[in-house]
C-alpha positions, 0 to 999 in steps of 0.5 A: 513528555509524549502525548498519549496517542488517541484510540483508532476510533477517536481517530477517525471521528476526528479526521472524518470531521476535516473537510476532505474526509467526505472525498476519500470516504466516497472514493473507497466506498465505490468499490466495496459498494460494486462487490456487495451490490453489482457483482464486481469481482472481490478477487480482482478488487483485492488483488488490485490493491495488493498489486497498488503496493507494489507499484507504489513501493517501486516508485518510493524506491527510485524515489529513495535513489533520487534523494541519495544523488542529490546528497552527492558523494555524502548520500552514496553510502546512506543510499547504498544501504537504504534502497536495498534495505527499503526493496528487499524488507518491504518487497517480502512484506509484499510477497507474503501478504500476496500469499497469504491472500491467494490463499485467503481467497482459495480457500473461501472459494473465491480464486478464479477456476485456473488457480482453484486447484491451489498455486505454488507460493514460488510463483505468486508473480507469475501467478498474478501476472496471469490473473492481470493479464486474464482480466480486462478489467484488472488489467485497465485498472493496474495499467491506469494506476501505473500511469497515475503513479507515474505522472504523480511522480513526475509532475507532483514529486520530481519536477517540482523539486519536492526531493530538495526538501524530503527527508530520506528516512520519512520518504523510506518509510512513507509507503508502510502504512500500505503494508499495515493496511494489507496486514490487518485485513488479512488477519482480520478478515482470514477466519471468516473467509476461510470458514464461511467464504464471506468475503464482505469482511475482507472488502470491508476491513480493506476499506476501512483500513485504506480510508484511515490510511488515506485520511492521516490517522496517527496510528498509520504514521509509524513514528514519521515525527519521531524521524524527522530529526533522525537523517544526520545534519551534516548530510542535508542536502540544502 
C-alpha cells in the first residue's frame, strides 16, 4: 500500500532540517531581499526566471537526444517521439506562463515603458528577447546562466557518462517541477498584482516555490519513483 504522501508544510520543515537546506534558502533569499529592500527590478527578476526554464528545457531536450543514441537502433523510435513530445508539450507550458506573466506585470504596473501599452502574445519571443537585450543586467545574468548550464552539462552530465545510467523517462521529466514553480506563482500572486500592483507576492511565491523545488520536496517530484520502472527493460542500454 502507498504511503500517504505528507502535506507541503511537513515537507519543507523536513528538508529545511538536512544540512544543505541553509545553501538553497540563502541563495533564493538574495533576490527577493534586492526587490524589497534595494530596488532591484521585480520585472527582470521574474523574467529571468522564466527565461531559466527555457534554457533549462532546452539542454533536457538535447540531453533526451543523447540518451535515445546510446540505446542504438532500440532508442530511435522511443526517441523520435519523446524529444518532440518533451519540446512541443513543455515548450507551450512555457509560452503561456510567459504570457501570462507579461500580462501579470502589465497590469500591476510593472512592465518597462516599451511594452506599457500592451504586447501581442504571437510575439512574446521577440518581446523578451528586446527586454534582455535592453537590460544589461538581464542580459549578464541570462548569458552567465546559459554558460553555468553549459558547463553543467558538460562537465556534471555528458563527461562523466551520467546518460549510461539516466533512465530516459525521469530525465524527460526532471525539469517540470520548474513548470509547477511558475504555474503556482501565477496563480498565486495574478490577483494581488493586478489589483493593487503588489508585486511582493509574486517574488515571494517564486521564492518559496523555487526553494521547495530545489530542496527535494515530494510534491515537485511528479511521480519520478512510480517511473523508474516504467522505461522498457529490453531497452536498457547497459
Amino acid at each position: 500500500m502507498t504511503e500517504p504522501q505528507p502535506s507541503f508544510a511537513g515537507s519543507y520543515r523536513e528538508a529545511l532540517s538536512r544540512p544543505e537546506a541553509l545553501w538553497v534558502v540563502m541563495w533564493n533569499v538574495i533576490p527577493v531581499t534586492g526587490v524589497l529592500f534595494f530596488g532591484w527590478s521585480a520585472f527582470s527578476l521574474l523574467i529571468f526566471y522564466w527565461v531559466e526554464n527555457v534554457v533549462i528545457g532546452s539542454f533536457n531536450a538535447l540531453k533526451l537526444a543523447i540518451l535515445s543514441g546510446a540505446y542504438g537502433k532500440r532508442g530511435i523510435l522511443p526517441g523520435a517521439f519523446m524529444v518532440p513530445f518533451f519540446c512541443l508539450h513543455y515548450g507551450l507550458f512555457c509560452y503561456v506562463h510567459g504570457v501570462f506573466l507579461l500580462a501579470m506585470l502589465l497590469f500591476g504596473g510593472m512592465a518597462p515603458p516599451d511594452i506599457a501599452g500592451g504586447f501581442e502574445p504571437s510575439n512574446l519571443l521577440p518581446t523578451i528577447w528586446a527586454q534582455v537585450q535592453a537590460d544589461e543586467d538581464l542580459r549578464l545574468s541570462v548569458l552567465a546562466l546559459i554558460g553555468a548550464q553549459a558547463l553543467a552539462f558538460l562537465f556534471l552530465w555528458l563527461l562523466p557518462g551520467k546518460w549510461r545510467d539516466t533512465n530516459p523517462l525521469i530525465q524527460m521529466i526532471e525539469p517540470y517541477g520548474r513548470i509547477i514553480v511558475m504555474h503556482l506563482t501565477i496563480f498565486i500572486a495574478t490577483i494581488p498584482v493586478m489589483l493593487i500592483g503588489e508585486f511582493a507576492f509574486a517574488v515571494l511565491a517564486l521564492a518559496l516555490m523555487k526553494c521547495g523545488l530545489e530542496l527535494g520536496l515530494p510534491q515537485f517530484a511528479l511521480g519520478a519513483d512510480m517511473l523508474k520502472e516504467k522505461w522498457p527493460p529490453e531497452l536498457s542500454n547497459k
